[in-house]
mmJSON file of the N, C-alpha and C atoms, coordinates in Angstrom:
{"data_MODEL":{"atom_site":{
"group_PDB":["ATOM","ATOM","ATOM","ATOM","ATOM","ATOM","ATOM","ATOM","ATOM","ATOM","ATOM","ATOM","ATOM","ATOM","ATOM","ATOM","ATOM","ATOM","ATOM","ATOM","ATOM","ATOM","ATOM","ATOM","ATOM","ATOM","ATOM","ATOM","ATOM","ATOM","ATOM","ATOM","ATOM","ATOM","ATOM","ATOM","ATOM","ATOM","ATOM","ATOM","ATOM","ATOM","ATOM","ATOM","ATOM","ATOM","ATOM","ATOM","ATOM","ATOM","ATOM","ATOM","ATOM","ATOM","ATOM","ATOM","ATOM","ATOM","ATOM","ATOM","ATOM","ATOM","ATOM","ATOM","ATOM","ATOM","ATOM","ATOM","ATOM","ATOM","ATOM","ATOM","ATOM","ATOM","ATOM","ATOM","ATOM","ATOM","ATOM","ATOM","ATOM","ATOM","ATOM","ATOM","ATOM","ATOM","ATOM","ATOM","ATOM","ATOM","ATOM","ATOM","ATOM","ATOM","ATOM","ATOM","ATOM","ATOM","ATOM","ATOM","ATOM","ATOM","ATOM","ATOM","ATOM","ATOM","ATOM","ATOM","ATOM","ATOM","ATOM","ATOM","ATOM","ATOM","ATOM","ATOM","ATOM","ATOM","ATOM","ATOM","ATOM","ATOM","ATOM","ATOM","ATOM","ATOM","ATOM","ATOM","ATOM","ATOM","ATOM","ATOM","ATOM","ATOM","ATOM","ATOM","ATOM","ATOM","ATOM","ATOM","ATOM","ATOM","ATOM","ATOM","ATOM","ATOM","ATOM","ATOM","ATOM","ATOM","ATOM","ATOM","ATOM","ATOM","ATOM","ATOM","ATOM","ATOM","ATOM","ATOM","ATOM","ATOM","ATOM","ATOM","ATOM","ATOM","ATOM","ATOM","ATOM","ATOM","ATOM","ATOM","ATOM","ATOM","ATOM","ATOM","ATOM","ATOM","ATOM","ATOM","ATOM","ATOM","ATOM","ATOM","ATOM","ATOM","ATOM","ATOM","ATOM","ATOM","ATOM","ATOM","ATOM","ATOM","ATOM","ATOM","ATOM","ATOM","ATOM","ATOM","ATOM","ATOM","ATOM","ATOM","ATOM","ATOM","ATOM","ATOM","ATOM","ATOM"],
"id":[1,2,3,4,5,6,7,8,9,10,11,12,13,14,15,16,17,18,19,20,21,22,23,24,25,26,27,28,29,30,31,32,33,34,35,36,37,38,39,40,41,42,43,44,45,46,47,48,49,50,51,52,53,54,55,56,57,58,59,60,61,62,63,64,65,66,67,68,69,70,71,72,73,74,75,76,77,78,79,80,81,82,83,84,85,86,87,88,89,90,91,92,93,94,95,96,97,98,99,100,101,102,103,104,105,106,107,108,109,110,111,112,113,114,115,116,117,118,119,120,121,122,123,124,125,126,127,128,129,130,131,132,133,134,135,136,137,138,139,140,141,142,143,144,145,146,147,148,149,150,151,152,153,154,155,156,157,158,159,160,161,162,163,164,165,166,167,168,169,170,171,172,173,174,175,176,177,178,179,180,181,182,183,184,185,186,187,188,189,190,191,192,193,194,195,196,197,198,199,200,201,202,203,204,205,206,207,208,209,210],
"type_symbol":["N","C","C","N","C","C","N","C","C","N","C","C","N","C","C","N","C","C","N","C","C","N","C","C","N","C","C","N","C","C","N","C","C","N","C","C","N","C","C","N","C","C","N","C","C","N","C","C","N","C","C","N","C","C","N","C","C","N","C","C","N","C","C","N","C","C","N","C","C","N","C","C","N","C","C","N","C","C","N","C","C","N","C","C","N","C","C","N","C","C","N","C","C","N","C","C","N","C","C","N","C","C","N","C","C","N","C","C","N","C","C","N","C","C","N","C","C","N","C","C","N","C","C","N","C","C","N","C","C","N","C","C","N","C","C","N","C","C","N","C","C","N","C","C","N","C","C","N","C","C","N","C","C","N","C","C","N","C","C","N","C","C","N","C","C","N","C","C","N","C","C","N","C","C","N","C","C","N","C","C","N","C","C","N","C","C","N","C","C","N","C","C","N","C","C","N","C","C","N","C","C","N","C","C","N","C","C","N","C","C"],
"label_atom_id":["N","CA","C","N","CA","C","N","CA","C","N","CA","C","N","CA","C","N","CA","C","N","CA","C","N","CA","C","N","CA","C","N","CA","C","N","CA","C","N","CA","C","N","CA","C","N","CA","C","N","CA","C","N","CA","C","N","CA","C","N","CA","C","N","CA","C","N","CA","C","N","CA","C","N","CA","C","N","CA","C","N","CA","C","N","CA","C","N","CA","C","N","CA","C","N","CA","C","N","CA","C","N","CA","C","N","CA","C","N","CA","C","N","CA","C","N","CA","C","N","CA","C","N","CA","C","N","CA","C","N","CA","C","N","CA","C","N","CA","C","N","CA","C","N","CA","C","N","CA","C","N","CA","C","N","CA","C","N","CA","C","N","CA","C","N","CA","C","N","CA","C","N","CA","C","N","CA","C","N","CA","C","N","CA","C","N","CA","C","N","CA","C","N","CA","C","N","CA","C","N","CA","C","N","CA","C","N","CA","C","N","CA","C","N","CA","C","N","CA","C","N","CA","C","N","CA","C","N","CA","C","N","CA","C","N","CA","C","N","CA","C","N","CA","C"],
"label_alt_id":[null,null,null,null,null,null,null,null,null,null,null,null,null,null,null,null,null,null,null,null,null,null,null,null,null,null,null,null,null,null,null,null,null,null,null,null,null,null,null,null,null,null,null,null,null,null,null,null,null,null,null,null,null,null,null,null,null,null,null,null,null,null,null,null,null,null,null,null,null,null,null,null,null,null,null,null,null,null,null,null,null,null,null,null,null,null,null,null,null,null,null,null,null,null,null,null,null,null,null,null,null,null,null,null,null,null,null,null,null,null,null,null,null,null,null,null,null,null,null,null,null,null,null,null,null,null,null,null,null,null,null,null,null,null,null,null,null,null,null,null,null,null,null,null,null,null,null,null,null,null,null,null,null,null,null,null,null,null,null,null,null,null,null,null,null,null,null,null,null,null,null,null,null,null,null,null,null,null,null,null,null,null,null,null,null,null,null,null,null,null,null,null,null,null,null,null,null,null,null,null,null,null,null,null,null,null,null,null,null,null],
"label_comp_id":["UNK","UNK","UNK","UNK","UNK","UNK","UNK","UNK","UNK","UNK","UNK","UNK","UNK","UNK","UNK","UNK","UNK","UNK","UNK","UNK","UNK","UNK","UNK","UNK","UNK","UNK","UNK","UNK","UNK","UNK","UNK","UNK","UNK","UNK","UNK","UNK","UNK","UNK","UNK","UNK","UNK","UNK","UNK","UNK","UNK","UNK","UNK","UNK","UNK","UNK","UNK","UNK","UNK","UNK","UNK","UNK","UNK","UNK","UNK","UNK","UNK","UNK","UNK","UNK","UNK","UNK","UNK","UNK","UNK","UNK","UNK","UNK","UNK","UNK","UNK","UNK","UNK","UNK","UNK","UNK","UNK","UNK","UNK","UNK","UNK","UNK","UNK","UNK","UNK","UNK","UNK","UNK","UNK","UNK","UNK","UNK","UNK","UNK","UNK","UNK","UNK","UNK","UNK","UNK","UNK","UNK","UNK","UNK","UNK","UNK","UNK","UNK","UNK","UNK","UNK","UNK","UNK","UNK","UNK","UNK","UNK","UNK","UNK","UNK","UNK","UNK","UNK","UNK","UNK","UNK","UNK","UNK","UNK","UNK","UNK","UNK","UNK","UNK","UNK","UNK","UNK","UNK","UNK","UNK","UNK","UNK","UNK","UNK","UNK","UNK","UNK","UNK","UNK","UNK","UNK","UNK","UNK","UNK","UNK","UNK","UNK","UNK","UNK","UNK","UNK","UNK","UNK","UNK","UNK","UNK","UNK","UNK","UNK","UNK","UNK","UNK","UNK","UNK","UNK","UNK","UNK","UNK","UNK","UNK","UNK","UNK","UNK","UNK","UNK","UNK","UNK","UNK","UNK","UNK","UNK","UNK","UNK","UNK","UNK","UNK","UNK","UNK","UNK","UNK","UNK","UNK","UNK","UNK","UNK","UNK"],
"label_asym_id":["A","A","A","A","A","A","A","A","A","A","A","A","A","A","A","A","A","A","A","A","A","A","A","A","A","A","A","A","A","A","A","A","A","A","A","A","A","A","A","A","A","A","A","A","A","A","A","A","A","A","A","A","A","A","A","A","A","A","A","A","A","A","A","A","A","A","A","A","A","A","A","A","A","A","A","A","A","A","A","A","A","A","A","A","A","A","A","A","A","A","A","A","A","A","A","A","A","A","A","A","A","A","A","A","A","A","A","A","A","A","A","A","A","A","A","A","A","A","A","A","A","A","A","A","A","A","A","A","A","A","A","A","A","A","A","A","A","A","A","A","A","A","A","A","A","A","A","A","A","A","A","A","A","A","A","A","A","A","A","A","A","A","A","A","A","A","A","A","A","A","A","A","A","A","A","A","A","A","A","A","A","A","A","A","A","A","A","A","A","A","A","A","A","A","A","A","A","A","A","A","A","A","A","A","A","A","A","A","A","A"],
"label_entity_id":["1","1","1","1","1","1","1","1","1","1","1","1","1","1","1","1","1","1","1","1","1","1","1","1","1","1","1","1","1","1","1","1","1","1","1","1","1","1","1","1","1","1","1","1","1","1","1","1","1","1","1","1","1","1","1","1","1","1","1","1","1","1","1","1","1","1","1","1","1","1","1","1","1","1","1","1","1","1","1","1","1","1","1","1","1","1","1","1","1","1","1","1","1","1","1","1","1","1","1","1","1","1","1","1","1","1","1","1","1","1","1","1","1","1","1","1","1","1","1","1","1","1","1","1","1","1","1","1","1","1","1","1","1","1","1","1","1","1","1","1","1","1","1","1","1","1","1","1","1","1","1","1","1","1","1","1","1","1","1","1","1","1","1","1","1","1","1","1","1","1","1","1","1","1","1","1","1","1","1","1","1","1","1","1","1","1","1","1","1","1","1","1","1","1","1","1","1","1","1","1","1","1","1","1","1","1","1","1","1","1"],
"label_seq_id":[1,1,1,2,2,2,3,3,3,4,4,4,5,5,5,6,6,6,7,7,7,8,8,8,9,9,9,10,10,10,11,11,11,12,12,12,13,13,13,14,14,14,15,15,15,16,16,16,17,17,17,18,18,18,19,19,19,20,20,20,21,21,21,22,22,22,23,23,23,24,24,24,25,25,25,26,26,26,27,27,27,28,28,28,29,29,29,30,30,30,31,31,31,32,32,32,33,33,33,34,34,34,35,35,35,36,36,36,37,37,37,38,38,38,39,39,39,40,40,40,41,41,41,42,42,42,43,43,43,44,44,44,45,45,45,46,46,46,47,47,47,48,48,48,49,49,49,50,50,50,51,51,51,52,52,52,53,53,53,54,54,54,55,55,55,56,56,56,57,57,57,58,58,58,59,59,59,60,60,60,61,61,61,62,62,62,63,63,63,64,64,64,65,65,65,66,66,66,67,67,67,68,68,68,69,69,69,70,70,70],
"pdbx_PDB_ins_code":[null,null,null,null,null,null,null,null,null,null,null,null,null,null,null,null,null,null,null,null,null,null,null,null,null,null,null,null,null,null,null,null,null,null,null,null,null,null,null,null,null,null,null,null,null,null,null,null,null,null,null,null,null,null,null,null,null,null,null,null,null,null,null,null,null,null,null,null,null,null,null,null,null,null,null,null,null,null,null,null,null,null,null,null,null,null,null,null,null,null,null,null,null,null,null,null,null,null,null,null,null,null,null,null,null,null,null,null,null,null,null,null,null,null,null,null,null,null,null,null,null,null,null,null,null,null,null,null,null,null,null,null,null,null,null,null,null,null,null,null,null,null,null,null,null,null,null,null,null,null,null,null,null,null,null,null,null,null,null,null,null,null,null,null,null,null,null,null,null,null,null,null,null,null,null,null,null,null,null,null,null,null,null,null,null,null,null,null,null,null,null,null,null,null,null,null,null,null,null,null,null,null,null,null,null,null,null,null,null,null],
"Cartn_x":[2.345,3.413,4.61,5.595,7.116,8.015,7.522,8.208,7.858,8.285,7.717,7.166,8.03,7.664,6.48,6.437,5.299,3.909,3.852,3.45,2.423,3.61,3.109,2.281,2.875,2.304,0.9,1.067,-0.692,-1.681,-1.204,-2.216,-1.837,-1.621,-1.661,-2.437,-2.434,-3.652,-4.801,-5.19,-6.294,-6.616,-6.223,-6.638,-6.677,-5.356,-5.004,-4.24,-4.222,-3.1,-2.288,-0.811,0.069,0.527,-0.047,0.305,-0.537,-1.997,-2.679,-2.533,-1.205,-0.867,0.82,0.998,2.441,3.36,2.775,2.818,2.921,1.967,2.554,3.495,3.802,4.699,5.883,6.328,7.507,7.443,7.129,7.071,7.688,7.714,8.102,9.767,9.948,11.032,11.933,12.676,13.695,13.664,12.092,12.272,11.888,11.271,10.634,10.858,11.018,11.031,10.17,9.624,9.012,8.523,7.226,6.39,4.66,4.686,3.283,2.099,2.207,1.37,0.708,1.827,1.326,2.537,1.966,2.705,1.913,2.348,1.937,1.54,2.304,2.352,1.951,2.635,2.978,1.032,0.292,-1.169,-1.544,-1.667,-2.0,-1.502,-0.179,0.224,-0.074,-0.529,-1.171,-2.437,-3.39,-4.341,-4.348,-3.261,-3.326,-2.894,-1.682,-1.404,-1.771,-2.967,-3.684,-5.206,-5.754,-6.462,-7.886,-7.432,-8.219,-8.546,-9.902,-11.113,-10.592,-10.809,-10.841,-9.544,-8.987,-7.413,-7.133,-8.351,-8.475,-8.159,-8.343,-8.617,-6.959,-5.814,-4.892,-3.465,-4.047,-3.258,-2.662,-1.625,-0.705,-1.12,-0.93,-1.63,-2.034,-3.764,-4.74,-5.127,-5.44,-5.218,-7.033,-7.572,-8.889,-8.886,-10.486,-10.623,-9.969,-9.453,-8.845,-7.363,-6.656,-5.518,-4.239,-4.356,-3.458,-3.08,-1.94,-1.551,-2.371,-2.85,-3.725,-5.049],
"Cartn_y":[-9.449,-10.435,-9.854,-9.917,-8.924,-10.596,-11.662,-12.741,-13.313,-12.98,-13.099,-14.992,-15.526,-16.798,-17.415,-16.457,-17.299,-16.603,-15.289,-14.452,-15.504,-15.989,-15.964,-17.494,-18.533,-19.773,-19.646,-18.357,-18.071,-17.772,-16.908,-16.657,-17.8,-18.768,-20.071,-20.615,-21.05,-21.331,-20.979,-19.484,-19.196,-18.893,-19.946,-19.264,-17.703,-17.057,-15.843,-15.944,-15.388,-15.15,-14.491,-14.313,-13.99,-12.538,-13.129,-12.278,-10.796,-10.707,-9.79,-9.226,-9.615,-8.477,-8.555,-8.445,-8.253,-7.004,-6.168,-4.995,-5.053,-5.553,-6.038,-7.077,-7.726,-8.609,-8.221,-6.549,-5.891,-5.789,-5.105,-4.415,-5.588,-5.96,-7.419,-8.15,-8.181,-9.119,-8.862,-7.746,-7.156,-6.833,-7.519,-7.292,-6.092,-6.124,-5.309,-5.005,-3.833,-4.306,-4.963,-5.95,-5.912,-4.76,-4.681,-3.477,-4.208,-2.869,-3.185,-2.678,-2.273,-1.328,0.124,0.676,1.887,3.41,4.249,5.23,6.925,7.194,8.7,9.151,9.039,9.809,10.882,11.86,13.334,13.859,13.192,13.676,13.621,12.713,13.385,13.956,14.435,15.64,16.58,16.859,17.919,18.092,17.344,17.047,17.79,17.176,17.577,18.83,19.726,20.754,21.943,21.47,22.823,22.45,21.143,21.865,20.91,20.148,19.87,18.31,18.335,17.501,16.133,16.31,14.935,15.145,14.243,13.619,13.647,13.554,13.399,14.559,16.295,17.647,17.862,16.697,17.08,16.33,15.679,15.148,15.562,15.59,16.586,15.812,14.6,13.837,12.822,12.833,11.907,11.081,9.658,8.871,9.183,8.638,8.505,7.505,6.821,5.555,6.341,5.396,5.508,6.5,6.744,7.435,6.975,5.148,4.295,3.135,2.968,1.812,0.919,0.389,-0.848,-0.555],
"Cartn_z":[4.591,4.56,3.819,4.132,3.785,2.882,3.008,2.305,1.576,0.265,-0.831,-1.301,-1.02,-1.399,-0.234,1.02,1.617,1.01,0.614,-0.156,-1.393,-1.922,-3.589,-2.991,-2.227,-1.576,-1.36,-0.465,0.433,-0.913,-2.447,-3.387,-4.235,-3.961,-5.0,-4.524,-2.721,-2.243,-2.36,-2.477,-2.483,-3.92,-4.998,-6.419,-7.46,-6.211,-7.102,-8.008,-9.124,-10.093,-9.579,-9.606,-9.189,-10.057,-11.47,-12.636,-12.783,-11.944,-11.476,-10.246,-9.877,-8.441,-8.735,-9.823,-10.351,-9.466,-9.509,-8.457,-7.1,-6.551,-5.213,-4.867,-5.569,-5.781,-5.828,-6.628,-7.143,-5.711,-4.85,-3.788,-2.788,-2.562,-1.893,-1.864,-3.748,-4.326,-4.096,-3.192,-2.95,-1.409,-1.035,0.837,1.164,2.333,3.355,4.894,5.301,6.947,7.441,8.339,9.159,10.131,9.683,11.007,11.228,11.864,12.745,11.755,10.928,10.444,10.625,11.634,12.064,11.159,10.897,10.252,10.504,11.075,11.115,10.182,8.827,7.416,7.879,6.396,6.428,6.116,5.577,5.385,6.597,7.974,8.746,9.687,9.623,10.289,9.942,8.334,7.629,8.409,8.41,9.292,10.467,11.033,12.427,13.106,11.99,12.004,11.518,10.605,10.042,10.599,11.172,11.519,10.433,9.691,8.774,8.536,8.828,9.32,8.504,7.2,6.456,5.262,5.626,5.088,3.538,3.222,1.704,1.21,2.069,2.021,1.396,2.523,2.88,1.774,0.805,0.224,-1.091,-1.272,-2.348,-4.063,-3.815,-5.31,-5.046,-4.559,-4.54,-5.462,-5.581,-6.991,-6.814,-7.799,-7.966,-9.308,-9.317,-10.045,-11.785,-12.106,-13.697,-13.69,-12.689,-12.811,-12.811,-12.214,-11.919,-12.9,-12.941,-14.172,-13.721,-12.589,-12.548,-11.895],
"occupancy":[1.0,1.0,1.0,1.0,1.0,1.0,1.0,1.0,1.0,1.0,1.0,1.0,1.0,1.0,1.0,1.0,1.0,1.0,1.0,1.0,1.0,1.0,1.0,1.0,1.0,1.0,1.0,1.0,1.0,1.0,1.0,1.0,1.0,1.0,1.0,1.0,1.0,1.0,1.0,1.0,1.0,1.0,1.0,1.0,1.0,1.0,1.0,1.0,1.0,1.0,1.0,1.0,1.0,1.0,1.0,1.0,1.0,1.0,1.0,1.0,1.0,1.0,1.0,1.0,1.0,1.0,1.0,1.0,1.0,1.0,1.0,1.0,1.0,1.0,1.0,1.0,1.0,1.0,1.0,1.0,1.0,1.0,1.0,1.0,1.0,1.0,1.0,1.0,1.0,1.0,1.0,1.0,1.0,1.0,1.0,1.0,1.0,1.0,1.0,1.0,1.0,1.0,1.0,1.0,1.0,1.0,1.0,1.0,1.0,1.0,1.0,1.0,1.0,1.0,1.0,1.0,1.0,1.0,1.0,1.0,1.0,1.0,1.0,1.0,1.0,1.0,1.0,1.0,1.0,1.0,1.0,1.0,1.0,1.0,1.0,1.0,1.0,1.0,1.0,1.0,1.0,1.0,1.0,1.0,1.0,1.0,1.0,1.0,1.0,1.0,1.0,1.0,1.0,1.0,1.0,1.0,1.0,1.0,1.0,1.0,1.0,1.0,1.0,1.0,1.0,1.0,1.0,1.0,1.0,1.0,1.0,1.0,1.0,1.0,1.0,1.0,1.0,1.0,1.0,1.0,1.0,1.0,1.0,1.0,1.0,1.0,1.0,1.0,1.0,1.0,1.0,1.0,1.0,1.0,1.0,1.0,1.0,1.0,1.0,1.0,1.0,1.0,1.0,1.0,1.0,1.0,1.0,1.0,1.0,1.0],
"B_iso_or_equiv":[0.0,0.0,0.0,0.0,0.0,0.0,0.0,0.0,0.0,0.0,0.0,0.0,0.0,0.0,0.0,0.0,0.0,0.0,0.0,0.0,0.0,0.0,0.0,0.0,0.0,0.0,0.0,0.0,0.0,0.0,0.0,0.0,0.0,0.0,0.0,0.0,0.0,0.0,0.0,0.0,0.0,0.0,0.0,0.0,0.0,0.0,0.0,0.0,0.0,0.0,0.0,0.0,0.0,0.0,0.0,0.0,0.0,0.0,0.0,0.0,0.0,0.0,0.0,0.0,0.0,0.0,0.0,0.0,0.0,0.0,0.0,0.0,0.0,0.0,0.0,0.0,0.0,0.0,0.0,0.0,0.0,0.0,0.0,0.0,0.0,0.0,0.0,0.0,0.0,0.0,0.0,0.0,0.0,0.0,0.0,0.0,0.0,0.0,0.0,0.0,0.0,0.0,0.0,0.0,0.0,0.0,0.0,0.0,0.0,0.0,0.0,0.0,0.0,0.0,0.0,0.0,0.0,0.0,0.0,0.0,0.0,0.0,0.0,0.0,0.0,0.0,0.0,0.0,0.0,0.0,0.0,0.0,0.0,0.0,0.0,0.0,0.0,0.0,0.0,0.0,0.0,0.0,0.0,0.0,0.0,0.0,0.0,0.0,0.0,0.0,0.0,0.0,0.0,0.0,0.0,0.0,0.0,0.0,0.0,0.0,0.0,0.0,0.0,0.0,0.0,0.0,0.0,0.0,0.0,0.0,0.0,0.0,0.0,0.0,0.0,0.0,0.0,0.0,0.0,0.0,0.0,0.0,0.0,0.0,0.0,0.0,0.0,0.0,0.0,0.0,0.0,0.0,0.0,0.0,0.0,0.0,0.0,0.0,0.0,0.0,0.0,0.0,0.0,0.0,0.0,0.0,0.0,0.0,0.0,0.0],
"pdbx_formal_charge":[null,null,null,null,null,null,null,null,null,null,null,null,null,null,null,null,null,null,null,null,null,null,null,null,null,null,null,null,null,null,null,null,null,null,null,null,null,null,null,null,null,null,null,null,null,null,null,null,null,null,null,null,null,null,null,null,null,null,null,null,null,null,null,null,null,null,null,null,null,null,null,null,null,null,null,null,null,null,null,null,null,null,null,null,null,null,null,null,null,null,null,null,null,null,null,null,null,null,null,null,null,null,null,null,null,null,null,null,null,null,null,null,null,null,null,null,null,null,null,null,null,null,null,null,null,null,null,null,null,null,null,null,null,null,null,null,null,null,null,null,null,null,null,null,null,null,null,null,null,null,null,null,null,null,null,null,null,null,null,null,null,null,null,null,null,null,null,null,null,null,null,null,null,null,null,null,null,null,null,null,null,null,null,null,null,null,null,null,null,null,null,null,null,null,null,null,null,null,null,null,null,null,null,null,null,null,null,null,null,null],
"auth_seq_id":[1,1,1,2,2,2,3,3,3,4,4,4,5,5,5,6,6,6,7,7,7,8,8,8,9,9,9,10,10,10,11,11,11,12,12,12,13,13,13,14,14,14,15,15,15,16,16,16,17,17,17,18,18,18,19,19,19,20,20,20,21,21,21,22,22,22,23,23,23,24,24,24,25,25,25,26,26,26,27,27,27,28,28,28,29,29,29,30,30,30,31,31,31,32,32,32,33,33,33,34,34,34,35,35,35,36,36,36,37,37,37,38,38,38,39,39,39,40,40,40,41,41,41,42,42,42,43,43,43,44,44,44,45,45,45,46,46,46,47,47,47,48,48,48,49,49,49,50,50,50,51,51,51,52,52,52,53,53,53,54,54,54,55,55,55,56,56,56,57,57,57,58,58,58,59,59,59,60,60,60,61,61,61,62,62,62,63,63,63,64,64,64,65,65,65,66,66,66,67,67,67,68,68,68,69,69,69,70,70,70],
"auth_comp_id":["UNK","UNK","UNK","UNK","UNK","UNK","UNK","UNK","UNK","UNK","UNK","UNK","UNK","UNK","UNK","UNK","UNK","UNK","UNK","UNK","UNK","UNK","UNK","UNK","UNK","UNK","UNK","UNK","UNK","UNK","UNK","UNK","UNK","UNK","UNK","UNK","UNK","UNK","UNK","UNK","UNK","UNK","UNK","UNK","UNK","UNK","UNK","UNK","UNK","UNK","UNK","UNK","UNK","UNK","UNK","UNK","UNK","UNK","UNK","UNK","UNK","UNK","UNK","UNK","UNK","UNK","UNK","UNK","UNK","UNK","UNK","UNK","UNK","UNK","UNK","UNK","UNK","UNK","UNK","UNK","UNK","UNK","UNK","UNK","UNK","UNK","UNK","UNK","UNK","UNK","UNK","UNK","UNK","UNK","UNK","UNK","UNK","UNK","UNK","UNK","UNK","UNK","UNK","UNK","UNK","UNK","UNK","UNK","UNK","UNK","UNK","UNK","UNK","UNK","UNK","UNK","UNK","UNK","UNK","UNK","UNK","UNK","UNK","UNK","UNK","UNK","UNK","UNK","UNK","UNK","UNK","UNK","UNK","UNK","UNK","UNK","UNK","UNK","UNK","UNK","UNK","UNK","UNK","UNK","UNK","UNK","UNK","UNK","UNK","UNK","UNK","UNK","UNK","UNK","UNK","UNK","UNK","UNK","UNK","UNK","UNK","UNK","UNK","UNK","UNK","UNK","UNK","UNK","UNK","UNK","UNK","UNK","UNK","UNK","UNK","UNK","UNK","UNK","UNK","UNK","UNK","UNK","UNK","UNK","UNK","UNK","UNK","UNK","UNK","UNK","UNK","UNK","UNK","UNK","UNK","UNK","UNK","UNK","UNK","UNK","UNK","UNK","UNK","UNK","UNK","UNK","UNK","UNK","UNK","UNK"],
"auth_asym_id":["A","A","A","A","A","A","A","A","A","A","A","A","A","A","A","A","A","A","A","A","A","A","A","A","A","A","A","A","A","A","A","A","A","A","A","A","A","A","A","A","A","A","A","A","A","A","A","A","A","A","A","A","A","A","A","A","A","A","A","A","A","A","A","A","A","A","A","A","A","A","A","A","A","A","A","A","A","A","A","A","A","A","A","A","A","A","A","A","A","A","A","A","A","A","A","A","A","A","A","A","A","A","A","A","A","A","A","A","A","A","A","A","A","A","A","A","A","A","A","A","A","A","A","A","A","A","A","A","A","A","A","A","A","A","A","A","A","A","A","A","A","A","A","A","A","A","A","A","A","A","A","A","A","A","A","A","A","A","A","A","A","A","A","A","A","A","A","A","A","A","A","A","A","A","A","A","A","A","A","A","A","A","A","A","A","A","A","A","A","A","A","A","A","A","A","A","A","A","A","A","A","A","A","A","A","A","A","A","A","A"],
"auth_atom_id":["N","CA","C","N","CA","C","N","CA","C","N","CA","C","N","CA","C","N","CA","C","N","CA","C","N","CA","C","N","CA","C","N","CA","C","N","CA","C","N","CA","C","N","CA","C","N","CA","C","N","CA","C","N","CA","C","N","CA","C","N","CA","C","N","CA","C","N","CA","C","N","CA","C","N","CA","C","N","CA","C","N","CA","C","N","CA","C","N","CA","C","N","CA","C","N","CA","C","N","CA","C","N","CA","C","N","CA","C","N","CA","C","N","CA","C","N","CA","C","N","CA","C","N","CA","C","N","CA","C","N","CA","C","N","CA","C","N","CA","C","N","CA","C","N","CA","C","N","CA","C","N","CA","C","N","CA","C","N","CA","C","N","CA","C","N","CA","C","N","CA","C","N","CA","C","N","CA","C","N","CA","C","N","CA","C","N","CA","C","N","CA","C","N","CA","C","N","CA","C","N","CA","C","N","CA","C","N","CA","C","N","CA","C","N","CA","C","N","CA","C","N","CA","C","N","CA","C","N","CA","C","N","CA","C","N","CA","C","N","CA","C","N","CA","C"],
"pdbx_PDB_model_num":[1,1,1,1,1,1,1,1,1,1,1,1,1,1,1,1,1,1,1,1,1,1,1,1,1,1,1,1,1,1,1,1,1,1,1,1,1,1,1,1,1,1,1,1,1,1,1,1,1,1,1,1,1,1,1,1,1,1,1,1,1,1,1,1,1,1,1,1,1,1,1,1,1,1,1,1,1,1,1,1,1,1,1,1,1,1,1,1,1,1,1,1,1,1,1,1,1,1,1,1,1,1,1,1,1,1,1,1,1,1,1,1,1,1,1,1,1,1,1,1,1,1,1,1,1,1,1,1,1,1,1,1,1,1,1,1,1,1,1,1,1,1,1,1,1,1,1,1,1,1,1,1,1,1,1,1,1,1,1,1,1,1,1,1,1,1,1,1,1,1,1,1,1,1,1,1,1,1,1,1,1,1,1,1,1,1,1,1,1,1,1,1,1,1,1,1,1,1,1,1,1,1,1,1,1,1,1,1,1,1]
}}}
């Protein structure tokens, strides 16, 4: 959802805190295009141009559990 106030509506309904997805929220408050959800991204053209099986192989800075502010 790219609109924030129908956004924050849908996790009031469903008993989310708003204040625990503060972050996705930033991402939002200033608007989004509308898309489909489709993106090539540059990892798998890496993928696809070298040749290499699993995506994870192909990524420049992979997060893993405990590396992220949240």
């Amino acid at each position: 959802e790219e609109r924030l106030d129908v956004l924050v509506d849908k996790m009031t309904e469903l008993d989310l805190d708003p204040e625990d997805y503060w972050w996705y929220l930033d991402l939002r408050r200033f608007g989004s295009v509308p898309h489909a959800g489709y993106g090539l991204g540059f990892e798998r053209l890496v993928c696809y141009v070298c040749g290499i099986d699993n995506i994870r192989d192909a990524i420049a800075f992979p997060r893993y559990p405990g590396n992220a502010e949240f």
